[in-house]
RONU-716007 format. One line per 4 residues: number of its first residue (from 1); their letters; for each residue y, x, z of N, C-alpha, C. Coordinates in nm, 3 decimals. Example, Ala and Ser with C-alpha at 12.3 -4.5 7.8 and 13.67 -1.06 7.14 Angstrom:
<sites>
1) AS) -0.569/1.319/0.780/-0.450/1.230/0.780/-0.330/1.320/0.780; -0.225/1.285/0.708/-0.106/1.367/0.714/0.003/1.290/0.787
</sites>
This chain:
<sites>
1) XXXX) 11.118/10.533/10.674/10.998/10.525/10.751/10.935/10.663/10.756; 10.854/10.690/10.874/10.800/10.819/10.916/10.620/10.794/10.823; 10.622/10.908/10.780/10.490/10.896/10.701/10.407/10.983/10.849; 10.259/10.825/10.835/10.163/10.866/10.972/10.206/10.743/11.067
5) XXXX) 10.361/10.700/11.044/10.367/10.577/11.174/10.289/10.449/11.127; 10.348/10.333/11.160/10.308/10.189/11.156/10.464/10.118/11.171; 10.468/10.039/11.095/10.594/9.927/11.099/10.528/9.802/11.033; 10.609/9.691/11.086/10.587/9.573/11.077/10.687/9.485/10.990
9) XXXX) 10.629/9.425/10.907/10.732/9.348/10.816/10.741/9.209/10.811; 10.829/9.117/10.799/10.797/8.973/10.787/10.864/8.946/10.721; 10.852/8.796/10.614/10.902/8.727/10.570/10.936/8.534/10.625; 11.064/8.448/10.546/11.024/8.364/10.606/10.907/8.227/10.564
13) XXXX) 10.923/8.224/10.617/10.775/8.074/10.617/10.794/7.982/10.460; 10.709/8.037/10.405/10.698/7.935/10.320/10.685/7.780/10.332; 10.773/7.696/10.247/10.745/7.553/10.309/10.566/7.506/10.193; 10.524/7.451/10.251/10.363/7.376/10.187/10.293/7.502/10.186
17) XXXX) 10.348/7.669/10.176/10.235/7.787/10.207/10.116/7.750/10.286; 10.032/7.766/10.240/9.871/7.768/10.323/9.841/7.955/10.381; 9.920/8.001/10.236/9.841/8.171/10.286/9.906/8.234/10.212; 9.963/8.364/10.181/10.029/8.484/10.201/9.922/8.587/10.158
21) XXXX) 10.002/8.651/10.067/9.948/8.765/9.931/10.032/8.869/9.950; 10.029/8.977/10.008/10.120/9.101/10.016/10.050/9.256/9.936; 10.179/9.304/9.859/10.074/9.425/9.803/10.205/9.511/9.833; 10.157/9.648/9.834/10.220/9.764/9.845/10.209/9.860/9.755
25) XXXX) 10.284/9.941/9.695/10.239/10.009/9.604/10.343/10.085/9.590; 10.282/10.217/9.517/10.165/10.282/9.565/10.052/10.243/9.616; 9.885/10.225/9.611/9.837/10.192/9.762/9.813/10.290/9.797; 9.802/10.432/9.759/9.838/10.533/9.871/9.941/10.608/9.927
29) XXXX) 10.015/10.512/9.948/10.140/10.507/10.074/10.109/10.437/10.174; 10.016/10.388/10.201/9.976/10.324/10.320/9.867/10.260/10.307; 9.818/10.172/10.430/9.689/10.059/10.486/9.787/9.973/10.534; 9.811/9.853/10.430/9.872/9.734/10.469/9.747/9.619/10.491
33) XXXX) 9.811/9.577/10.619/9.745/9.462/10.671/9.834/9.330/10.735; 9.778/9.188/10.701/9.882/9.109/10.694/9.804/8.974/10.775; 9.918/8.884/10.868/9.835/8.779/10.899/9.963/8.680/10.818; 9.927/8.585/10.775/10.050/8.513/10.710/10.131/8.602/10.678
37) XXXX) 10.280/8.532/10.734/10.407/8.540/10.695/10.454/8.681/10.718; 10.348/8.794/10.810/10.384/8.877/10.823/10.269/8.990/10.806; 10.317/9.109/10.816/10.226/9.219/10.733/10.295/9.338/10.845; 10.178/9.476/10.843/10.166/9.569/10.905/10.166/9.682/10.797
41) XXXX) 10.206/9.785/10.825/10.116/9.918/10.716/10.134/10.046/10.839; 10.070/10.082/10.815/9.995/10.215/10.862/9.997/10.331/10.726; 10.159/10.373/10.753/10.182/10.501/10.645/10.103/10.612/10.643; 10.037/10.648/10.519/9.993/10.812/10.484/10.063/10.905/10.594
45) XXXX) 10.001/10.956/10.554/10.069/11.114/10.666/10.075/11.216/10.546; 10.037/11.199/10.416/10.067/11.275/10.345/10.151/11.216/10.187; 10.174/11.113/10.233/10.275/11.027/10.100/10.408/11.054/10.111; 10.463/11.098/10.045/10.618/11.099/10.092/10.724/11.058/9.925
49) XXXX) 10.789/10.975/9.927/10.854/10.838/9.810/10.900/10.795/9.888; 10.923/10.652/9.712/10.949/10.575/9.784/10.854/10.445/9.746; 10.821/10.323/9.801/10.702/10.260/9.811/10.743/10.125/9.855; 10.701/10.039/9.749/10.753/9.909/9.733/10.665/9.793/9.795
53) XXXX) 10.733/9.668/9.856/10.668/9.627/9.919/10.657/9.467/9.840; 10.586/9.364/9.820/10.585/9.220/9.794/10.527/9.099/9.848; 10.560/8.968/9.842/10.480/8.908/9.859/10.501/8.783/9.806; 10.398/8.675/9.790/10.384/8.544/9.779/10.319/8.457/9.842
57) XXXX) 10.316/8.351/9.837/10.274/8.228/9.876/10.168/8.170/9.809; 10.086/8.086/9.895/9.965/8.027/9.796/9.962/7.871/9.868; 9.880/7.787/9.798/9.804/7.679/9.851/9.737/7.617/9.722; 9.696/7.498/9.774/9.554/7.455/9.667/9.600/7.437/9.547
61) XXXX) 9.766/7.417/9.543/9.802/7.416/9.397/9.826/7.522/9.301; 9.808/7.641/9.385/9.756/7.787/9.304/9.887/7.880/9.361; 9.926/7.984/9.354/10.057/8.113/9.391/10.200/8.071/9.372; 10.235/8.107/9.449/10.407/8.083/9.409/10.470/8.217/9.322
65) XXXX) 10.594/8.236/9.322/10.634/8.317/9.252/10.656/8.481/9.345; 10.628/8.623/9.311/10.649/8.751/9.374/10.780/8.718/9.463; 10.808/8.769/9.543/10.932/8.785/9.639/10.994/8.925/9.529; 11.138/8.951/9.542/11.147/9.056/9.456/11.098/9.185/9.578
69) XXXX) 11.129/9.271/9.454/11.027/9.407/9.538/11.168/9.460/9.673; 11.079/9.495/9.787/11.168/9.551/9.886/11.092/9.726/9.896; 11.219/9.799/9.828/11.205/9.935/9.808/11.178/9.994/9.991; 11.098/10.108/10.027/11.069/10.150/10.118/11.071/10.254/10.151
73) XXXX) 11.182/10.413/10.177/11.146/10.541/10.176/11.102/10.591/10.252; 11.005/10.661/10.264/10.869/10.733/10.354/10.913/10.849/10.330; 10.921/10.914/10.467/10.975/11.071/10.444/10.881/11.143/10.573; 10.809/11.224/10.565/10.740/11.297/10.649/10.843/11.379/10.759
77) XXXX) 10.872/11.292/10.856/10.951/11.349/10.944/10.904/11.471/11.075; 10.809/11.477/11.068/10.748/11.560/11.171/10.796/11.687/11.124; 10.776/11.777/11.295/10.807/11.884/11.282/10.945/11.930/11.264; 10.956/12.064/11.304/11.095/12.100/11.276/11.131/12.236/11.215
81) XXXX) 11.262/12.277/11.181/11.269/12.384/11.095/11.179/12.558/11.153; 11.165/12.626/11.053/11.074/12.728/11.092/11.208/12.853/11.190; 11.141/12.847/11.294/11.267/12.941/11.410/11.254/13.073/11.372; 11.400/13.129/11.270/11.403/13.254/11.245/11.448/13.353/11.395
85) XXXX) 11.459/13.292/11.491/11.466/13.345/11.620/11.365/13.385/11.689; 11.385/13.482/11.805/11.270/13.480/11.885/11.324/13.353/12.019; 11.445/13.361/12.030/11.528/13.340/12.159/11.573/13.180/12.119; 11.516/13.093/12.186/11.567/12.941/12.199/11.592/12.878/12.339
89) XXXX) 11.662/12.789/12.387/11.652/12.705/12.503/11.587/12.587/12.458; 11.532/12.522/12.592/11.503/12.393/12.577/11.575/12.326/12.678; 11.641/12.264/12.695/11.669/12.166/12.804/11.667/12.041/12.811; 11.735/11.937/12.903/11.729/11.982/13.082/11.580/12.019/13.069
93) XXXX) 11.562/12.066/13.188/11.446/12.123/13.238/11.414/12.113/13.397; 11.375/12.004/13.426/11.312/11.943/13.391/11.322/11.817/13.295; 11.264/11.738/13.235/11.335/11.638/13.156/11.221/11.476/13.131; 11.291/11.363/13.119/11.228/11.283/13.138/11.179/11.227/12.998
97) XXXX) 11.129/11.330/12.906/11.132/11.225/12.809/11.179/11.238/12.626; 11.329/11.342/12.696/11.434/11.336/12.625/11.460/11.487/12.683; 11.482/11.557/12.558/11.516/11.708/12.514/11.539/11.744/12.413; 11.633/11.868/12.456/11.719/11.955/12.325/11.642/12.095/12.345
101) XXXX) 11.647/12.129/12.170/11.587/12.250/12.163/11.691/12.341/12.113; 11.737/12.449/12.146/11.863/12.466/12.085/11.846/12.668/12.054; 11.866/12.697/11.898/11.842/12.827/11.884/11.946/12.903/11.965; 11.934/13.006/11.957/12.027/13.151/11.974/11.998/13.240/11.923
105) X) 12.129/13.296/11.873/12.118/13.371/11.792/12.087/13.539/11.840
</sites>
């Protein structure tokens, strides 16, 4: 995962679940937010690990048991290497979207 994006996670449906307990941790590896069975996070832009995800089940008869942990690696992908060049292409040019940056030496 890109540290700064958003991804979406789900699990499946608990049977008799009323409601859904998700934690993340680290909690500063992200802003997780969850409706039921499924959950959002909104990664740091400055966390970079790796960052575990869980969850359980509830209803009036009290929590079910943790889901085991689902490991998560966050790597700050932005940006690109520092151009010991002066001289690069970019192409196509024009381009829809989709481009190569390419040094020379």
């Amino acid at each position: 995962m890109s540290g700064g994006g958003i991804d979406s996670y789900e699990t499946n449906e608990i049977e008799a679940a009323t409601s859904y307990e998700w934690i993340l941790t680290p909690a500063q590896a992200g802003n997780l937010t969850s409706t039921e069975n499924q959950c959002q996070i909104e990664w740091s832009k400055t966390y970079e690990g790796t960052a575990s995800l869980k969850v359980r089940g509830s209803n009036e008869c009290g929590f079910g048991n943790w889901s085991p942990l689902f490991d998560i690696l966050v790597e700050n992908c932005s940006g690109i290497n520092k151009v010991v060049s002066n001289k690069i292409i970019i192409y196509p040019n024009p381009a829809n979207g989709l481009f190569y940056v390419k040094q020379v030496s």
